[in-house]
C-alpha positions in Angstrom: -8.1 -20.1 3.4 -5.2 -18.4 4.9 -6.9 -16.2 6.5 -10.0 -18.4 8.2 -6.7 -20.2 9.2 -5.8 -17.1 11.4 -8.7 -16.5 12.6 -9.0 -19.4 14.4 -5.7 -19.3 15.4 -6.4 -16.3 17.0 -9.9 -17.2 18.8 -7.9 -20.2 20.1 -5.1 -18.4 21.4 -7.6 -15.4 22.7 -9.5 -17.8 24.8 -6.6 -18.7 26.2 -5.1 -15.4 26.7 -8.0 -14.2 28.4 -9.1 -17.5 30.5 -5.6 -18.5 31.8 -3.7 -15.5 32.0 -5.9 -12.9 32.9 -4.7 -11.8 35.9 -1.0 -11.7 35.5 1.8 -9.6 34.9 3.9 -9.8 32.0 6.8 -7.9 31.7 8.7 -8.0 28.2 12.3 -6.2 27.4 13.1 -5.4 23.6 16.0 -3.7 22.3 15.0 -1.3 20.4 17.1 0.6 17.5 15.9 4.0 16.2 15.9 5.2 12.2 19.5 6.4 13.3 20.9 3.5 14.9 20.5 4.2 18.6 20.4 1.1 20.5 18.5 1.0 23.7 15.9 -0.7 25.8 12.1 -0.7 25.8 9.7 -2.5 28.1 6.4 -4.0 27.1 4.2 -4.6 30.4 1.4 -6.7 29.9 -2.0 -7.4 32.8 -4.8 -8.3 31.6 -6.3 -6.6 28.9 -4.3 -3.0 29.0 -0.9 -2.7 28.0 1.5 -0.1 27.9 5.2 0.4 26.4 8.1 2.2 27.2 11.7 3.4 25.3 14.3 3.9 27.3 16.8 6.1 25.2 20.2 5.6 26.6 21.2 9.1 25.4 19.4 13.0 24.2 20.3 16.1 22.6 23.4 16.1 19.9 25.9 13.7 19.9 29.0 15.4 18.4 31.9 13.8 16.4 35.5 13.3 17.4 35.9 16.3 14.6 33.4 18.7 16.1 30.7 17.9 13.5 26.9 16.9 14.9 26.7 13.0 14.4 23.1 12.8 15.2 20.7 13.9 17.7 18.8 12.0 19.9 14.9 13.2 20.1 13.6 12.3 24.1 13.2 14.7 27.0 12.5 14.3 31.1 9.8 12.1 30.0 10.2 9.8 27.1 8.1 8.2 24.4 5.8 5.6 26.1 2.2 4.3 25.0 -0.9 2.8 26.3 -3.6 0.3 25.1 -6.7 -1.1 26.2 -9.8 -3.0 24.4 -10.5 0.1 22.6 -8.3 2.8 22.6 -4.5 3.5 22.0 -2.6 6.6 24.1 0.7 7.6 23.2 3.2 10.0 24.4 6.2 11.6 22.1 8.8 14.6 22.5 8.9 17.4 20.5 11.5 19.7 20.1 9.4 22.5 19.1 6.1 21.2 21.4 6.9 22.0 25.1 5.8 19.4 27.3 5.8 16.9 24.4 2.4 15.9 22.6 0.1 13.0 23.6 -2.8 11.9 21.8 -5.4 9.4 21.8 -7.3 7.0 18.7 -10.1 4.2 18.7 -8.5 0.5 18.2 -10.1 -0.1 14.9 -9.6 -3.5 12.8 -6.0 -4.8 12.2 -5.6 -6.2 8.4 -2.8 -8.8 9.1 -0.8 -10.9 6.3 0.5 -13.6 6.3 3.4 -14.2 4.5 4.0 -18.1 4.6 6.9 -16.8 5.8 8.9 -19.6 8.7 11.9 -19.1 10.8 13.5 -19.9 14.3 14.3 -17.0 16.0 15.7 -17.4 19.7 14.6 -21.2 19.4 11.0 -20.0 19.3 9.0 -21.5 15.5 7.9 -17.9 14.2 5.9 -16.7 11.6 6.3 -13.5 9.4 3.7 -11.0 9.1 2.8 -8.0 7.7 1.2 -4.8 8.9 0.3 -1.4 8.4 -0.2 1.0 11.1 -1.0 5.2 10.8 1.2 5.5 7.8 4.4 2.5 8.8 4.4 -0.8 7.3 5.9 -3.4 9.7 7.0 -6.7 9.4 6.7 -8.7 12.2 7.6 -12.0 13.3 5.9 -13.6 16.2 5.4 -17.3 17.8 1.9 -19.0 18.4 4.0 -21.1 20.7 3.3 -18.5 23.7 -0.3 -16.7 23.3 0.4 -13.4 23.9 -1.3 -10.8 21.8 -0.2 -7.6 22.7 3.1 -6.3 21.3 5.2 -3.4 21.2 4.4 0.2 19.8 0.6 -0.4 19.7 1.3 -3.7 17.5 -1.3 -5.6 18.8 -3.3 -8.4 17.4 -1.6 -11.4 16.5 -1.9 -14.4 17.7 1.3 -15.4 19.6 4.4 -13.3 20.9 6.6 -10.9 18.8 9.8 -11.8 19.1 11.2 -9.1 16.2 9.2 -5.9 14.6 11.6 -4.1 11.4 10.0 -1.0 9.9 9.7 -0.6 6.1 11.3 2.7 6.1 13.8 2.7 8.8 11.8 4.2 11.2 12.7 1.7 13.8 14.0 -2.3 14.9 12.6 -3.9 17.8 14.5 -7.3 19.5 12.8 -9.3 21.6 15.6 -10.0 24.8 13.5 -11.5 27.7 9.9 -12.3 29.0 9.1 -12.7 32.5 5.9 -13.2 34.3 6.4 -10.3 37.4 4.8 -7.2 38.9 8.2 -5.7 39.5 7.4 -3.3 37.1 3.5 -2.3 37.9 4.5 1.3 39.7 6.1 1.7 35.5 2.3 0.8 34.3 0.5 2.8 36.7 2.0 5.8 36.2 2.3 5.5 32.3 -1.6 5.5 33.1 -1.8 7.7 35.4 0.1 10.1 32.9 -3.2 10.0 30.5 -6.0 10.7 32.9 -4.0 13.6 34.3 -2.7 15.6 31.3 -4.0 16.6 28.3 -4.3 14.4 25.5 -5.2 15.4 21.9 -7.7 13.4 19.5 -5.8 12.1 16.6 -6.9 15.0 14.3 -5.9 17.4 16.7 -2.4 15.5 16.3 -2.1 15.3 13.0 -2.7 19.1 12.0 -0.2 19.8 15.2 2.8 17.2 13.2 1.7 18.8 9.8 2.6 22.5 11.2 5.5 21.6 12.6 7.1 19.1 10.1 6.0 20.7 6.8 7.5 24.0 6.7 10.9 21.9 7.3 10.6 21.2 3.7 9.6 24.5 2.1 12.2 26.0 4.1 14.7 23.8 2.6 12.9 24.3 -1.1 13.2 27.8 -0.3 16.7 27.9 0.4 17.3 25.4 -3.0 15.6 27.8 -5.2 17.8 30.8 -3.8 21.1 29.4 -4.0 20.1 28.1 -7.4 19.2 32.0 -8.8 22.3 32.7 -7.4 23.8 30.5 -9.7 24.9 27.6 -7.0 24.9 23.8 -8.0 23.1 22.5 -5.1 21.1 19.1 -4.7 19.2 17.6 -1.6 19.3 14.0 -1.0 17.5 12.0 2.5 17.5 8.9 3.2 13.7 7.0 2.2 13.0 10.4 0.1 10.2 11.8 1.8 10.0 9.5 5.2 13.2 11.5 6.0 11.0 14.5 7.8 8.8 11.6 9.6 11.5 9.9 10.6 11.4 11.0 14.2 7.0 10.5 14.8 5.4 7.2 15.7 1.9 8.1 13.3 1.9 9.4 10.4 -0.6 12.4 9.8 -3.4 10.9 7.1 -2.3 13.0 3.6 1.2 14.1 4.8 3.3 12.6 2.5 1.4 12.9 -0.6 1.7 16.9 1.0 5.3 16.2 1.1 5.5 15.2 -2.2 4.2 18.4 -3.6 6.7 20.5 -2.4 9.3 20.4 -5.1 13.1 20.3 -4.1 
């Protein structure tokens, strides 16, 4: 019942979506806080049926303490992590450190499996809802408002049937903050070009992506196995420990390679 309860919810608030608001601008800012704490903006732009999203790290490279010793490091370059969506496909662009020029790759929009939790809360005077949500490997939960049909939301999280106003990750991986909405084209030279960015450049298939992650993320971990097994045959006490286990070498990607953790997993520390 719960769900033939959303799915008219959604039809309703499509119809309007689509018939109403077609033609506008939306532009949405989040504050967005990474799997390390970094606080900084992102901006959701929103006209018609395309979308795209953008995260505007305040800061890149290592951040050193007081003491000399790395504190974290910030993963971005010249470019950013930014993402596009239409009816049927999502594009998204990430740095890597060890991928010059970044990677960008490209997958169909395939069927969403929302739940809803029953979950009920005000959240910046708006009546939201909480659902859940699995996307490429990160559970989200997510807590929107029917009271303003919007169905587009950040980092591909698209769907429901009202506005996000907050987005946690299971794991860490990130926190999203919903801080204004605005209906403008200030920002559609930002949308074009995040575009733009896609038809010109290359842009991988998703298993292209995934075996490109795996070669560069995996041997992180055997090297580190490696290492453990050495220092222990040299007769060293050493043990070790990452936040969320495993999810600790994903910590930096959006998607999740299909089978990398379970690969993970096998590789003993």
């Amino acid at each position: 019942m719960k769900n033939l309860i959303f799915y008219y919810i959604f039809l309703f608030s499509s119809l309007i979506d689509n018939n109403i608001n077609a033609q506008d601008m939306y532009s949405l800012t989040y504050e967005y806080t990474s799997h390390i704490g970094n606080m900084s903006e992102s901006k959701l732009i929103i006209q018609n049926h395309e979308s795209v999203f953008k995260i505007f790290y305040k800061k890149q490279g290592e951040i050193i303490n007081e003491d000399g010793t790395l504190n974290k490091y910030v993963l971005d370059d010249e470019l950013g992590t930014f993402m596009y969506s239409n009816d049927f496909d999502n594009y998204v662009r990430t740095p890597f450190r060890k991928s010059k020029g970044g990677t960008a790759y490209v997958y169909k929009k395939g069927a969403v499996k929302w739940e809803l939790t029953g979950g009920a809360k005000i959240i910046k005077e708006y009546s939201c809802q909480e659902a859940l949500v699995t996307l490429n490997g990160r559970s989200f939960s997510v807590w929107f408002t029917p009271e303003i049909p919007i169905n587009k939301g950040p980092l591909k999280i698209n769907g429901l049937p009202g506005l996000i106003i907050e987005v946690k990750e299971k794991n860490g991986f990130c926190k999203l903050s919903l801080l204004k909405i605005k209906k403008s084209d200030e920002d559609q030279k930002l949308f074009n070009d995040i575009k733009k960015y896609f038809r010109e450049y290359p842009v991988l298939q998703y298993d292209e992506y995934e075996k490109i992650v795996k070669k560069l993320l995996l041997p992180l971990k055997i090297r580190l196995a490696k290492r453990l097994a050495e220092d222990r045959h040299n007769g060293y006490e050493v043990e070790f420990t990452f936040p969320n286990g495993d999810y600790y070498f994903v910590k930096s990607i959006i998607d999740i390679p299909r089978g990398m953790m379970e690969e993970l997993n096998k590789i003993n520390l």
